[in-house]
N, C-alpha and C positions, 0 to 999 in steps of 0.2 A: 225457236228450236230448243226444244230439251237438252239440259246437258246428261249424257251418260257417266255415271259415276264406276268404279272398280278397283275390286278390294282381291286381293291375293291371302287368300286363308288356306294353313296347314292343321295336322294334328297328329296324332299317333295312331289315334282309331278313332270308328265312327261307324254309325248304325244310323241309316234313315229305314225305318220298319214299313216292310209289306204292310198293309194292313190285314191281305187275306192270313197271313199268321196267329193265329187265334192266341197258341199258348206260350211259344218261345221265338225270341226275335232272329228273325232275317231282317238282313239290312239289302235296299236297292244297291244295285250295280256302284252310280255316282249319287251325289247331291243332289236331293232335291226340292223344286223352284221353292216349297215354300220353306225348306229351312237355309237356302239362301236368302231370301228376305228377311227373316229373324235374324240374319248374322247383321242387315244393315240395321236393322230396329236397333238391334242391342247396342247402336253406334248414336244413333238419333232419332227417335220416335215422338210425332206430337200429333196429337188425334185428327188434326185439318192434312195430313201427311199420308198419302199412301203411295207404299215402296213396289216398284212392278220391277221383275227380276227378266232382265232381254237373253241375255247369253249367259252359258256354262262353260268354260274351259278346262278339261280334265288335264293335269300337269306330270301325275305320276300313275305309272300300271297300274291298273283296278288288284290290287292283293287283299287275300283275305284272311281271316283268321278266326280259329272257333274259342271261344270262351265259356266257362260256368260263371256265374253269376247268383250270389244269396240275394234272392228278393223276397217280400212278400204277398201275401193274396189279398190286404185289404188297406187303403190308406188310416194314418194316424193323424190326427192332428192336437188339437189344445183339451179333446176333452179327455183323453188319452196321456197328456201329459208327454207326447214327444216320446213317447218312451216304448218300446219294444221290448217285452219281457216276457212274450209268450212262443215258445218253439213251436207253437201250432201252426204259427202264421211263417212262419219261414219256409223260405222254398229254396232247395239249388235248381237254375235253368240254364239249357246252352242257349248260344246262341253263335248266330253267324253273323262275325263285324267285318270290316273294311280297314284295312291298317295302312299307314302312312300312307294317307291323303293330302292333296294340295291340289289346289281349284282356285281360278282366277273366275270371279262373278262380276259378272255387270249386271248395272239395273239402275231406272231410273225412278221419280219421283212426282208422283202427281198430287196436285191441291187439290181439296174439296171445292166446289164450288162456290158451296154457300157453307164458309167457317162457322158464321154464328150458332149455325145450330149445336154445335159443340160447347157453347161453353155453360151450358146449363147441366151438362152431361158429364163435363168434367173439371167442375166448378174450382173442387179441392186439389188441382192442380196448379192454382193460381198466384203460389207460395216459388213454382217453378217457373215460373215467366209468364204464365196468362195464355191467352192466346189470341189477345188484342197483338192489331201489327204484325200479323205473320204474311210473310210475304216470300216466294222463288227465293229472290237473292238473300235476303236473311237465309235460309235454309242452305240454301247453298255456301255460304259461308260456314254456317256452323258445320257442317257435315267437314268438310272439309281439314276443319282445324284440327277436330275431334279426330277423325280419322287419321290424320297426318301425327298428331302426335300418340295413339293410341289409347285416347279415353273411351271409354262407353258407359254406357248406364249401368249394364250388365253383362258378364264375361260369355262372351259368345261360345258355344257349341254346337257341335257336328251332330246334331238328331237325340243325341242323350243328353243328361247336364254333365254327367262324370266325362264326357268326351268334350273337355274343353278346348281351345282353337286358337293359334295366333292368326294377327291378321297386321295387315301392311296395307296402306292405299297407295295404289297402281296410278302413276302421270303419266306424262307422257318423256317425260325425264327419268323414268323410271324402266330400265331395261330386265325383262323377268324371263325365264324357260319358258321354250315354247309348249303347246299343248302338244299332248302324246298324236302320235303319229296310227290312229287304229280307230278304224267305222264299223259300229255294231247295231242292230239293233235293241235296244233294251226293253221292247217293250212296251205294254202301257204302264205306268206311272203316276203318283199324285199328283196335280200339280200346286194343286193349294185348294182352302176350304172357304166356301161359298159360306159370308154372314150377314147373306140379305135380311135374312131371318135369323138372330140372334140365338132365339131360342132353341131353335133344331136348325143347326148349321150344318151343309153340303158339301161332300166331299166333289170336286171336281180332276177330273183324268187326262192327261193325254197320251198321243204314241211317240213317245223321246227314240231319239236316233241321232246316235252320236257321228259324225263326221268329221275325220282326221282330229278325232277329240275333242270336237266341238259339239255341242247342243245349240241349237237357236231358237230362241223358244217365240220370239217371234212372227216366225212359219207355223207356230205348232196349232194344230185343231184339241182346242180342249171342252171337255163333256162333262157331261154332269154324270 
Protein backbone atom coordinates (compact mmCIF):
# COMPACT_ATOMS: atom_id res chain seq x y z
CA UNK A 1 0.00 0.00 0.00
CA UNK A 2 1.27 3.44 -0.89
CA UNK A 3 1.85 5.87 1.65
CA UNK A 4 -0.04 9.25 1.00
CA UNK A 5 2.09 12.02 1.94
CA UNK A 6 0.54 16.06 2.89
CA UNK A 7 1.88 19.25 3.02
CA UNK A 8 -0.15 22.31 4.17
CA UNK A 9 1.08 25.25 2.07
CA UNK A 10 0.14 29.08 2.56
CA UNK A 11 1.09 32.42 0.64
CA UNK A 12 -0.11 35.87 0.22
CA UNK A 13 -0.85 35.47 -3.49
CA UNK A 14 -0.65 33.40 -6.21
CA UNK A 15 -1.55 32.90 -9.90
CA UNK A 16 -1.91 29.51 -11.65
CA UNK A 17 -2.40 31.02 -15.40
CA UNK A 18 -5.35 30.16 -17.74
CA UNK A 19 -3.50 29.16 -20.45
CA UNK A 20 -6.28 30.52 -22.82
CA UNK A 21 -4.92 34.19 -21.58
CA UNK A 22 -2.79 34.93 -24.26
CA UNK A 23 -1.50 38.44 -22.93
CA UNK A 24 -2.25 39.24 -19.30
CA UNK A 25 -2.53 36.64 -16.47
CA UNK A 26 -5.54 35.23 -14.95
CA UNK A 27 -5.00 32.99 -12.30
CA UNK A 28 -7.46 29.53 -11.92
CA UNK A 29 -10.00 29.73 -9.19
CA UNK A 30 -7.50 27.08 -6.72
CA UNK A 31 -4.21 25.27 -7.18
CA UNK A 32 -3.39 23.36 -9.63
CA UNK A 33 -2.51 19.56 -9.76
CA UNK A 34 0.49 20.29 -11.44
CA UNK A 35 1.91 23.09 -9.48
CA UNK A 36 0.99 21.13 -6.49
CA UNK A 37 3.45 18.57 -7.54
CA UNK A 38 6.25 21.27 -7.97
CA UNK A 39 5.61 22.27 -4.35
CA UNK A 40 6.57 18.36 -3.50
CA UNK A 41 9.47 18.35 -6.09
CA UNK A 42 10.88 21.31 -4.70
CA UNK A 43 11.04 19.12 -1.34
CA UNK A 44 12.53 15.90 -2.97
CA UNK A 45 12.97 15.31 -6.54
CA UNK A 46 15.15 12.28 -8.08
CA UNK A 47 14.59 11.34 -11.66
CA UNK A 48 13.38 7.22 -10.76
CA UNK A 49 10.57 9.46 -8.58
CA UNK A 50 7.40 10.49 -9.80
CA UNK A 51 5.14 12.66 -7.68
CA UNK A 52 1.01 12.05 -8.48
CA UNK A 53 -1.05 14.75 -6.60
CA UNK A 54 -4.55 12.53 -5.05
CA UNK A 55 -6.45 15.52 -3.35
CA UNK A 56 -6.78 19.23 -3.04
CA UNK A 57 -8.09 20.90 0.15
CA UNK A 58 -8.95 24.53 -0.21
CA UNK A 59 -8.45 26.09 3.39
CA UNK A 60 -9.34 29.76 2.86
CA UNK A 61 -12.13 31.78 0.56
CA UNK A 62 -11.03 31.77 -2.93
CA UNK A 63 -10.12 36.10 -2.77
CA UNK A 64 -8.90 37.87 -5.39
CA UNK A 65 -6.90 40.61 -6.33
CA UNK A 66 -5.86 42.82 -9.39
CA UNK A 67 -2.23 43.80 -9.77
CA UNK A 68 0.06 45.77 -12.47
CA UNK A 69 3.05 44.16 -13.00
CA UNK A 70 6.59 45.65 -15.23
CA UNK A 71 7.49 42.71 -17.22
CA UNK A 72 9.01 42.08 -20.43
CA UNK A 73 8.36 40.93 -24.05
CA UNK A 74 11.47 38.83 -24.44
CA UNK A 75 13.73 36.57 -22.10
CA UNK A 76 17.57 37.68 -21.33
CA UNK A 77 19.95 35.66 -20.59
CA UNK A 78 24.15 35.38 -20.51
CA UNK A 79 24.57 36.82 -23.81
CA UNK A 80 22.71 39.87 -22.82
CA UNK A 81 24.57 40.18 -19.88
CA UNK A 82 21.55 39.65 -17.30
CA UNK A 83 20.95 43.15 -17.87
CA UNK A 84 17.85 45.12 -18.93
CA UNK A 85 18.58 48.42 -20.17
CA UNK A 86 16.32 48.80 -22.82
CA UNK A 87 12.55 50.58 -22.11
CA UNK A 88 11.57 49.01 -25.37
CA UNK A 89 11.20 45.80 -23.83
CA UNK A 90 9.28 46.77 -20.68
CA UNK A 91 5.84 46.34 -20.29
CA UNK A 92 3.22 47.28 -17.44
CA UNK A 93 0.40 44.27 -17.37
CA UNK A 94 -2.57 43.49 -15.10
CA UNK A 95 -3.33 40.79 -13.93
CA UNK A 96 -5.81 38.83 -11.92
CA UNK A 97 -4.16 36.79 -8.69
CA UNK A 98 -5.63 34.87 -5.84
CA UNK A 99 -4.45 36.29 -2.41
CA UNK A 100 -4.14 34.68 0.90
CA UNK A 101 -4.15 31.18 -0.02
CA UNK A 102 -3.76 28.03 1.98
CA UNK A 103 -4.18 24.36 0.61
CA UNK A 104 -3.69 21.21 2.24
CA UNK A 105 -2.20 18.73 -0.94
CA UNK A 106 -1.91 15.25 -0.86
CA UNK A 107 0.02 13.08 -3.24
CA UNK A 108 1.77 10.17 -3.49
CA UNK A 109 4.91 8.87 -5.11
CA UNK A 110 5.54 6.34 -7.74
CA UNK A 111 9.03 4.39 -8.73
CA UNK A 112 10.10 3.97 -12.19
CA UNK A 113 10.08 0.68 -13.07
CA UNK A 114 13.24 0.26 -14.52
CA UNK A 115 15.83 2.98 -12.67
CA UNK A 116 18.65 2.11 -14.66
CA UNK A 117 17.64 3.75 -17.56
CA UNK A 118 18.20 7.00 -15.78
CA UNK A 119 21.36 6.92 -14.89
CA UNK A 120 22.92 7.61 -18.24
CA UNK A 121 20.55 10.54 -18.46
CA UNK A 122 21.56 11.94 -15.32
CA UNK A 123 24.87 10.95 -14.95
CA UNK A 124 26.12 14.42 -13.58
CA UNK A 125 23.88 14.03 -10.70
CA UNK A 126 26.08 11.61 -9.30
CA UNK A 127 28.04 14.09 -6.93
CA UNK A 128 24.24 14.19 -5.33
CA UNK A 129 23.80 10.70 -4.26
CA UNK A 130 23.68 8.60 -7.62
CA UNK A 131 20.89 6.71 -8.06
CA UNK A 132 22.21 3.33 -7.19
CA UNK A 133 19.99 2.00 -4.13
CA UNK A 134 16.93 3.88 -4.58
CA UNK A 135 14.40 2.29 -2.97
CA UNK A 136 10.25 3.36 -1.38
CA UNK A 137 11.54 3.34 2.12
CA UNK A 138 14.68 5.38 1.43
CA UNK A 139 12.50 7.90 -0.16
CA UNK A 140 10.10 7.79 2.16
CA UNK A 141 12.41 8.67 4.63
CA UNK A 142 14.08 11.27 3.06
CA UNK A 143 10.78 13.15 2.19
CA UNK A 144 9.82 13.02 5.33
CA UNK A 145 12.85 14.48 7.22
CA UNK A 146 13.00 17.16 4.66
CA UNK A 147 9.75 18.10 4.90
CA UNK A 148 9.33 17.99 8.73
CA UNK A 149 12.12 20.14 9.12
CA UNK A 150 11.54 22.60 6.19
CA UNK A 151 14.43 21.87 3.77
CA UNK A 152 13.97 21.83 -0.04
CA UNK A 153 15.95 22.00 -2.87
CA UNK A 154 14.09 24.95 -4.03
CA UNK A 155 11.82 27.57 -2.37
CA UNK A 156 8.48 26.45 -3.48
CA UNK A 157 5.81 28.79 -5.18
CA UNK A 158 2.30 29.26 -5.95
CA UNK A 159 2.28 29.27 -10.02
CA UNK A 160 4.87 32.36 -10.23
CA UNK A 161 8.49 32.25 -8.62
CA UNK A 162 7.77 36.05 -7.00
CA UNK A 163 4.81 34.09 -5.17
CA UNK A 164 6.70 32.33 -2.79
CA UNK A 165 4.90 29.64 -0.11
CA UNK A 166 5.39 28.37 3.28
CA UNK A 167 4.82 24.92 3.74
CA UNK A 168 4.46 22.47 7.03
CA UNK A 169 4.04 18.47 6.65
CA UNK A 170 0.59 17.51 7.74
CA UNK A 171 0.72 13.87 10.40
CA UNK A 172 -1.46 12.58 11.79
CA UNK A 173 -0.48 14.41 15.02
CA UNK A 174 -0.76 17.28 13.37
CA UNK A 175 -4.38 18.95 13.84
CA UNK A 176 -4.90 21.78 10.77
CA UNK A 177 -8.46 24.01 9.59
CA UNK A 178 -10.76 22.32 8.00
CA UNK A 179 -11.35 22.82 4.26
CA UNK A 180 -13.78 25.58 3.42
CA UNK A 181 -17.21 24.55 3.67
CA UNK A 182 -18.33 25.62 -0.47
CA UNK A 183 -19.05 23.17 -3.95
CA UNK A 184 -18.32 24.86 -7.07
CA UNK A 185 -17.86 23.93 -10.23
CA UNK A 186 -14.64 25.28 -11.58
CA UNK A 187 -14.43 24.08 -14.67
CA UNK A 188 -12.02 22.54 -16.91
CA UNK A 189 -8.61 22.93 -15.80
CA UNK A 190 -4.72 21.85 -16.33
CA UNK A 191 -4.09 19.08 -14.86
CA UNK A 192 -0.53 18.56 -15.78
CA UNK A 193 1.77 18.24 -19.01
CA UNK A 194 2.10 15.07 -20.79
CA UNK A 195 6.24 14.33 -21.58
CA UNK A 196 5.92 11.19 -23.20
CA UNK A 197 7.46 13.13 -25.88
CA UNK A 198 9.89 15.42 -24.55
CA UNK A 199 10.17 17.35 -27.37
CA UNK A 200 6.63 18.77 -28.09
CA UNK A 201 5.10 18.02 -24.67
CA UNK A 202 1.12 17.83 -23.88
CA UNK A 203 -0.91 19.64 -22.17
CA UNK A 204 -3.48 17.42 -20.32
CA UNK A 205 -7.37 18.83 -18.82
CA UNK A 206 -9.74 17.90 -16.58
CA UNK A 207 -13.25 18.97 -15.11
CA UNK A 208 -12.17 19.96 -11.34
CA UNK A 209 -15.23 20.27 -8.91
CA UNK A 210 -14.76 21.26 -5.71
CA UNK A 211 -16.90 19.62 -2.95
CA UNK A 212 -17.16 21.03 0.54
CA UNK A 213 -13.60 22.32 -0.64
CA UNK A 214 -12.37 19.40 -1.68
CA UNK A 215 -11.05 18.24 -5.15
CA UNK A 216 -10.37 14.53 -5.52
CA UNK A 217 -8.60 14.20 -8.27
CA UNK A 218 -8.57 10.68 -8.11
CA UNK A 219 -12.25 10.59 -9.61
CA UNK A 220 -11.15 12.94 -12.10
CA UNK A 221 -11.46 12.17 -16.09
CA UNK A 222 -8.36 13.81 -17.63
CA UNK A 223 -7.84 14.54 -21.49
CA UNK A 224 -5.46 15.34 -23.60
Amino acid sequence: MRTTYCLEVRGDFACFTRPEMKVERVSYDVITPSAARAVFESILWKPALTWRVTKIEVLNPIRWINLRRNEVSKIFGAKDGFCIDDDGVRQQRAGLFLRDVAYRLHAVFEMDRDPAKHRGQFSHLSKFGGEDGNTPAKFHEMFLRRAAKGQCINQPYLGCREFACDFRLVTDSVVGPPAIDETRDLGWMLHDMDFANLADPKPKFFRAEMKAGVIDLTQAEVRG
